[in-house]
C-alpha positions in Angstrom: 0.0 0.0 0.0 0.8 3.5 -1.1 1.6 5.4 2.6 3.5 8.7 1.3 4.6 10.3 -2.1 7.2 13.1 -1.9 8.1 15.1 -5.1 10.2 18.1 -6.2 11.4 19.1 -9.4 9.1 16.7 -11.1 6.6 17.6 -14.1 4.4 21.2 -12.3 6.3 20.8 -9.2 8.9 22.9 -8.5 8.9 23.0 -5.1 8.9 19.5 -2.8 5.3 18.5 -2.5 3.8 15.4 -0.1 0.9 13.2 -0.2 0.5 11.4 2.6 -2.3 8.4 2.6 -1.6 7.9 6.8 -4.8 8.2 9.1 -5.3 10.1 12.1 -6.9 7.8 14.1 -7.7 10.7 16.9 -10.6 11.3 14.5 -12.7 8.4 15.1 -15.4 9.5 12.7 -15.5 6.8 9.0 -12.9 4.5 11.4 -14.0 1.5 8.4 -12.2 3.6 5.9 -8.7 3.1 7.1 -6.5 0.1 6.6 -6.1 -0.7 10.4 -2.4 -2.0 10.8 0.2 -2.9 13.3 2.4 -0.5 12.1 0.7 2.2 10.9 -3.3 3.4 10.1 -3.5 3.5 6.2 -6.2 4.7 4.2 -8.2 3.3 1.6 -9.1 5.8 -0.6 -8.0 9.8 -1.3 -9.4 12.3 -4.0 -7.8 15.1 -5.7 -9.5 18.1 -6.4 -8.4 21.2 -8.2 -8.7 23.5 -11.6 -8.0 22.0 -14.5 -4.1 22.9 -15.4 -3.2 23.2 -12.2 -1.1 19.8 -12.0 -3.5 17.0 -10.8 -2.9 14.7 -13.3 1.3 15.4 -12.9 0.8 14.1 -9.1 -0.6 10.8 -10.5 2.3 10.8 -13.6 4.2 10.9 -10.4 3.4 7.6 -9.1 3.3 6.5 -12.8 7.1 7.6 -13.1 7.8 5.8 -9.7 6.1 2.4 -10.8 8.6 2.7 -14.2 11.8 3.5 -12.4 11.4 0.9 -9.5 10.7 -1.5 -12.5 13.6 -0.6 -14.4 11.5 0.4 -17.5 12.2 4.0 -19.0 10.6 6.4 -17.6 8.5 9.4 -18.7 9.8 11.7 -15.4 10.9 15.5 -17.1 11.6 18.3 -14.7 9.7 21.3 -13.7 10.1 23.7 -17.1 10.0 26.8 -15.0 13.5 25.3 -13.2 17.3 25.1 -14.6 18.4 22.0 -12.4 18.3 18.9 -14.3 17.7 16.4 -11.0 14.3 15.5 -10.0 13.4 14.1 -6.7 11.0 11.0 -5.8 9.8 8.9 -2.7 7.8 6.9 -1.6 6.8 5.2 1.5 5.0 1.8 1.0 3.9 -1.1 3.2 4.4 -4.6 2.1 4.1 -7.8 3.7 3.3 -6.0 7.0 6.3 -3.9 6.9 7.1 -0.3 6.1 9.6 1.0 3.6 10.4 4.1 2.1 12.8 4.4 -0.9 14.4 7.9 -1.9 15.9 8.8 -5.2 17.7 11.3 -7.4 17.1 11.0 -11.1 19.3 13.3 -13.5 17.7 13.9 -16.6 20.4 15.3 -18.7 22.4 12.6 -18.0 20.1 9.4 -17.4 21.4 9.0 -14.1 20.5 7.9 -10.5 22.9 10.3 -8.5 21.5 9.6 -5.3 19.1 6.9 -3.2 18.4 5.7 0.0 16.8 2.9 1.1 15.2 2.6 5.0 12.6 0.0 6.6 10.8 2.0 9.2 10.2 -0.4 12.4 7.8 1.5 15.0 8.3 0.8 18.9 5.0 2.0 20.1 4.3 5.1 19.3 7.7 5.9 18.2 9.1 5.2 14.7 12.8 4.0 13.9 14.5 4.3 10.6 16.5 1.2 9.8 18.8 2.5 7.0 19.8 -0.6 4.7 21.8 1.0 1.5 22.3 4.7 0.8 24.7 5.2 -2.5 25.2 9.3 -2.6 27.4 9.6 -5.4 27.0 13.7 -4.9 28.4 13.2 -2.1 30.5 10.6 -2.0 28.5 8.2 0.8 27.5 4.5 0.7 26.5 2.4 3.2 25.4 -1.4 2.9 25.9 -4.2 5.8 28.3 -5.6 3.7 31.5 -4.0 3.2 32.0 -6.0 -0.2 29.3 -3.8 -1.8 30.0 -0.6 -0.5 33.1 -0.9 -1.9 31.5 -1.4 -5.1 29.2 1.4 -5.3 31.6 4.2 -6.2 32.6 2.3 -9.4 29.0 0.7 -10.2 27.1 2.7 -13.3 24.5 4.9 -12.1 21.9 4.4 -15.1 20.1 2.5 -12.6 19.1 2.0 -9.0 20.9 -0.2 -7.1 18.4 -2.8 -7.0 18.4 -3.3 -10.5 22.5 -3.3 -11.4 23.3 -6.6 -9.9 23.0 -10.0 -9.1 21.3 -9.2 -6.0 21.4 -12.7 -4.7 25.0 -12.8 -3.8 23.8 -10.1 -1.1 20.6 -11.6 0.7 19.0 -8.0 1.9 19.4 -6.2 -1.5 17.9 -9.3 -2.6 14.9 -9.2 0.1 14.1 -5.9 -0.7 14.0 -6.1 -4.0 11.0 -8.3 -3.6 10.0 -6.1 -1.5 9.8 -3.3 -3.8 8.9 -5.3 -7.3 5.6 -6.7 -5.0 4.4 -3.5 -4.4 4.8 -1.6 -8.1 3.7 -4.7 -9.5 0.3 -4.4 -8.2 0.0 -0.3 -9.4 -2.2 0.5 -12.1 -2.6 3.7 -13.7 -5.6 4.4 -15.4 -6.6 7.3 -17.0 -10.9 7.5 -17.5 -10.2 10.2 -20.6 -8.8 6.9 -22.7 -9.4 3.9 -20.1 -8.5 0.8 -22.6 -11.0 -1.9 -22.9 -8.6 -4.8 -23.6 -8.5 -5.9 -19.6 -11.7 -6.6 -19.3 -12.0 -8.1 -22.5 -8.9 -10.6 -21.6 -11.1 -11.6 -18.3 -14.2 -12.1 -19.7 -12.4 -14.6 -22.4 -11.5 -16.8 -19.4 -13.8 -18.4 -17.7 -13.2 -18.1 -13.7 -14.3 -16.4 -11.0 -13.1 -13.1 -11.8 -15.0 -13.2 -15.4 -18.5 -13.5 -13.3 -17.8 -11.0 -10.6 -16.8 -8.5 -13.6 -20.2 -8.9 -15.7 -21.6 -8.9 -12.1 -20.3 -5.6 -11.1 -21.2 -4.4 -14.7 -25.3 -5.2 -14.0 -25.5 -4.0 -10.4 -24.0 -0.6 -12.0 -28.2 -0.1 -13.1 -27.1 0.3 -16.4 -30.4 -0.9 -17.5 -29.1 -4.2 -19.6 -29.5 -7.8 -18.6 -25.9 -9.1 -19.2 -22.8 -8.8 -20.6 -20.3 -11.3 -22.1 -17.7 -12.2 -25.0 -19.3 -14.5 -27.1 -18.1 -16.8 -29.9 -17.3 -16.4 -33.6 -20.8 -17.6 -34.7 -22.7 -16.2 -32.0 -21.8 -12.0 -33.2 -24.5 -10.7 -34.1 -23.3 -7.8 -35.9 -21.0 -7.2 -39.2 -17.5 -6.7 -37.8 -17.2 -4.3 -41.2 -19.8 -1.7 -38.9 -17.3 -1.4 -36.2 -15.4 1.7 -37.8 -18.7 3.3 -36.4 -17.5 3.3 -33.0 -17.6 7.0 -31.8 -15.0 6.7 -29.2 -11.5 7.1 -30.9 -9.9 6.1 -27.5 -11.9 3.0 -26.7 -10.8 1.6 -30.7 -8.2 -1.3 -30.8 -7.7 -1.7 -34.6 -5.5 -4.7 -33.7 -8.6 -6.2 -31.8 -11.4 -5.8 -33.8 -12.8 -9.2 -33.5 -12.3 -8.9 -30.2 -13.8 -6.0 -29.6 -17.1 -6.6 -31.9 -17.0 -10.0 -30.0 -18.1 -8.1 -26.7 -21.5 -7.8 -26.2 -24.4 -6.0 -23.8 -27.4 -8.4 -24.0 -30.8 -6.0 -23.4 -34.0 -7.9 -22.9 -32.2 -11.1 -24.2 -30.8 -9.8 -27.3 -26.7 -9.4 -27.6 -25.6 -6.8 -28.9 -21.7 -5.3 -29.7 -21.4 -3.1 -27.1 -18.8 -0.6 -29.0 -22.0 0.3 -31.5 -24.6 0.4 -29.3 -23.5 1.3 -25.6 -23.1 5.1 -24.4 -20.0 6.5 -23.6 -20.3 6.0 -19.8 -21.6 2.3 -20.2 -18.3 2.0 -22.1 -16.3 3.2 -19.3 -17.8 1.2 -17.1 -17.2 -1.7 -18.6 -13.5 -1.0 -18.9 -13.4 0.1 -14.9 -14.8 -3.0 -14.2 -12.1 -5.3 -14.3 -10.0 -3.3 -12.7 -12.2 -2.3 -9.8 -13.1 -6.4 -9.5 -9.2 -7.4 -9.6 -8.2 -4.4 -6.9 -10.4 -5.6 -4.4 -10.1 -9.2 -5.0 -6.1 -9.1 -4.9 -5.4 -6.0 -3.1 -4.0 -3.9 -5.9 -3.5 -0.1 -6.2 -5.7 1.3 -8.2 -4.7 5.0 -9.7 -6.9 6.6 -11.7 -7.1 9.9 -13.2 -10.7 11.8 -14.3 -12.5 9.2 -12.3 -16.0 10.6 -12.9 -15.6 11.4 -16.7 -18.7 10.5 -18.7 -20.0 8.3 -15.5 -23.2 9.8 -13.2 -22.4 11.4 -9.9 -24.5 7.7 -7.8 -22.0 5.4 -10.0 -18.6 7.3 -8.9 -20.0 7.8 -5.2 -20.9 4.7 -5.0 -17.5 3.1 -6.3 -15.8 4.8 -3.9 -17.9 3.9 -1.0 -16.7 0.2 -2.2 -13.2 0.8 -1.6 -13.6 2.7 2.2 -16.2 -0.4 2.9 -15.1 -2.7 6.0 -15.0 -5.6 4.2 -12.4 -3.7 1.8 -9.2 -5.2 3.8 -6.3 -4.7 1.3 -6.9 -2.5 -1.9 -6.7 1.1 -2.0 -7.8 3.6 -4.6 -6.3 7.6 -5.4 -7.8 9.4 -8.2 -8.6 13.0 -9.3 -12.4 14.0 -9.7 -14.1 17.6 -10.3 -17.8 15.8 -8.2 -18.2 18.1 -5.7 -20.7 15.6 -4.5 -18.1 13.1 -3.0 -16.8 16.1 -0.3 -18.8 14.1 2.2 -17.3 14.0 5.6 -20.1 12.8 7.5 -20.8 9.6 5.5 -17.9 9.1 2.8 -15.1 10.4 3.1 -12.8 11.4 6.0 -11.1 15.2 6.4 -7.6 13.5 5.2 -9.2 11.9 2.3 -10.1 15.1 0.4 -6.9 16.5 -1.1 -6.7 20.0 -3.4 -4.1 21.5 -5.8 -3.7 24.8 -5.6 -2.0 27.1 -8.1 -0.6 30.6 -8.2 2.1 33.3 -9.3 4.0 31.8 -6.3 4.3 27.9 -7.3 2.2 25.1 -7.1 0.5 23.5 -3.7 -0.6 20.5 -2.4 -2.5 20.1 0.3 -5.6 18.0 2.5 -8.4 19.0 4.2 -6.9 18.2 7.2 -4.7 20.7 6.9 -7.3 23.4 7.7 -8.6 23.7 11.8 -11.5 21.0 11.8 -14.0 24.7 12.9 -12.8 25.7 9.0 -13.3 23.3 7.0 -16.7 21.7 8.2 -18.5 18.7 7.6 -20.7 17.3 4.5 -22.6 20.3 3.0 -20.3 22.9 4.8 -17.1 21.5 3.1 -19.6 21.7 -0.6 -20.0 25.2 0.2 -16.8 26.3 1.5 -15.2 24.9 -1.5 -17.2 26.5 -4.3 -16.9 29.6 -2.3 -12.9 29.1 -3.0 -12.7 29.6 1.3 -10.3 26.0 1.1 -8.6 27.2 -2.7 -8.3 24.9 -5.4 -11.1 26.3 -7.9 -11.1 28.4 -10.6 -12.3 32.2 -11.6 -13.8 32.1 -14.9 -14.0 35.1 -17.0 -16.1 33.9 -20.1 -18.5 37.4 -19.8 -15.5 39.2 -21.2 -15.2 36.8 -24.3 -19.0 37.1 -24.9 -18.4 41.2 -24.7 -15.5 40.9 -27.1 -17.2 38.6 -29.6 -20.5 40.5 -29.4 -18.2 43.9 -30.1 -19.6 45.6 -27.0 -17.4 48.8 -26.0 
């Protein structure tokens, strides 16, 4: 589970940002929508809300950046335009197999290089928390530590176009090699969705297999009162469409050329009659067939489930009502971070808790990131109160409009 996200230098942010997913458990309100652990009070789900521009998409490209590097795949991560320094900085702070790590880096641009990381398990002894350092490699700086002297020696001479974990045979050193399970666990169960061009193929793939997950997707797609009796992948001779038609789909984003058949293959079955969903369906009904499977596998295997625009083309009840899935009690694993414009999901007295709302805030000054929990509990309010508040622009994060000067310069009013 995601527990922390630093940034600075990357993408909008100049300045270091952090977006923290820990619960403050002296608020007892919504206690089922917190990840209850040993070693620390996680929560299940956080929004982010802000203008459009203003760099809520570049804080989920963040974790999207993270995921790439700690896989060793290239990565997309640029610096902040506005800055001359080449290095970006990323961490996180995860918890995996009941224990907490967090995992620091420098990435050079210009040069494709990891100048800095550091690598620390974080053991808590009641209400305290110890940092167990096990590698740093500061090449800036000329500092490496590692239990074994044989690879600290190594470090100064080891090519930096990778992190440590990725550079050797880690099983000649048995905690490099423990952690880098550690780490490849954890990305490896990140996905990064984006509503604005969500990809059907996933749910496609699972409903060509027949198993549990294939029913509990088609299940999830019904109870979503999408007015349709089923939905399935059928067989060659059961299409009941001309596979020629499909250029007709509207939705440029949701076409697979390379997977026509199986697209035209997937079909919405309305008062016992398939038929293709990527003809007939609406945009939304789309979408929600593609959210499906991952909504279904997240909660089923405890994945981490990023997604950007989550109430694009989908009605206010569906997106409330997914997210009330994820903070539900009998959610024990999965978590969910998205960014949304529904003002209707700032609900602190039955959805979601103070440090679950989060905003992005820009000005001439820089860019900032910040909860509801940040305000005094008396300023921001509860349920209606934090609605109000917010469209107000008393808690930041929204924009001022002008169009009235456009319609006065287009009309040619003096």
């Amino acid at each position: 589970m995601i527990i922390e996200l630093r940034a600075k230098n990357c993408y909008i942010f100049s300045e270091g940002i952090r977006f923290s997913m820990y619960a403050d458990m002296n608020d007892k309100k919504l206690a089922a929508n917190v990840h209850r652990k040993e070693q620390a009070d996680i929560l299940k789900v956080a929004g982010i809300y802000g203008p459009n521009n203003v760099g809520k998409t570049c804080l989920l490209k963040c974790i999207k950046s993270l995921k790439q590097i700690l896989q060793n795949k290239p990565t997309e991560l640029t610096t902040n335009i506005f800055n001359d320094n080449d290095v970006c900085e990323l961490g996180v702070t995860f918890m995996e197999n009941e224990r907490i790590f967090s995992y620091d880096f420098c990435y050079d641009t210009a040069k494709k290089e990891f100048p800095y990381e550091k690598f620390t398990e974080i053991v808590r002894d009641g209400e305290a928390a110890n940092e167990k350092i096990c590698w740093v490699r500061d090449t800036m700086h000329g500092e490496y530590v590692y239990e074994d002297e044989t690879l600290t020696k190594l470090m100064p001479v080891l090519a930096k176009g990778s992190l440590l974990l990725h550079l050797l045979d880690t099983t000649a050193f048995p905690l490099l090699q423990e952690m880098k399970d550690m780490v490849i666990a954890f990305v490896n169960r990140i996905d990064i969705i984006s509503m604005v061009n969500i990809p059907m193929q996933k749910t496609i793939d699972l409903l060509k297999n027949k198993n549990h997950l294939q029913e509990k997707v088609v299940r999830f797609i019904k109870n979503a009162d999408l007015d349709m009796d089923g939905f399935a992948y059928v067989e060659p001779g059961e299409i009941p469409w001309d596979e020629a038609k499909l250029d007709k789909t509207d939705e440029q984003v949701l076409n697979m050329p390379d997977r026509a058949l199986d697209q035209i293959r997937l079909v919405s079955i309305y008062k016992g009659k398939p038929v293709p969903s990527m003809l007939f369906d609406s945009t939304g009904t789309k979408k929600i067939a593609a959210l499906a499977s991952y909504i279904v596998e997240a909660l089923e295997e405890g994945r981490i489930l990023v997604i950007d625009e989550l109430d694009s083309s989908i009605h206010f009840k569906l997106t409330r009502a997914i997210v009330a899935m994820f903070n539900n009690e009998l959610n024990n694993s999965a978590q969910m971070i998205f960014s949304v414009h529904d003002i209707n999901l700032m609900d602190c007295r039955r959805l979601l808790r103070r440090e679950q709302i989060w905003f992005i805030h820009k000005d001439e000054q820089g860019v900032y990131v910040y909860s509801l929990a940040d305000f005094l509990e008396s300023q921001s309010g509860d349920g209606a109160n934090v609605m109000e508040r917010y469209q107000r622009g008393s808690l930041g994060a929204v924009p001022k409009p002008e169009f009235i000067d456009t319609l006065i310069e287009v009309k040619g009013i003096k």
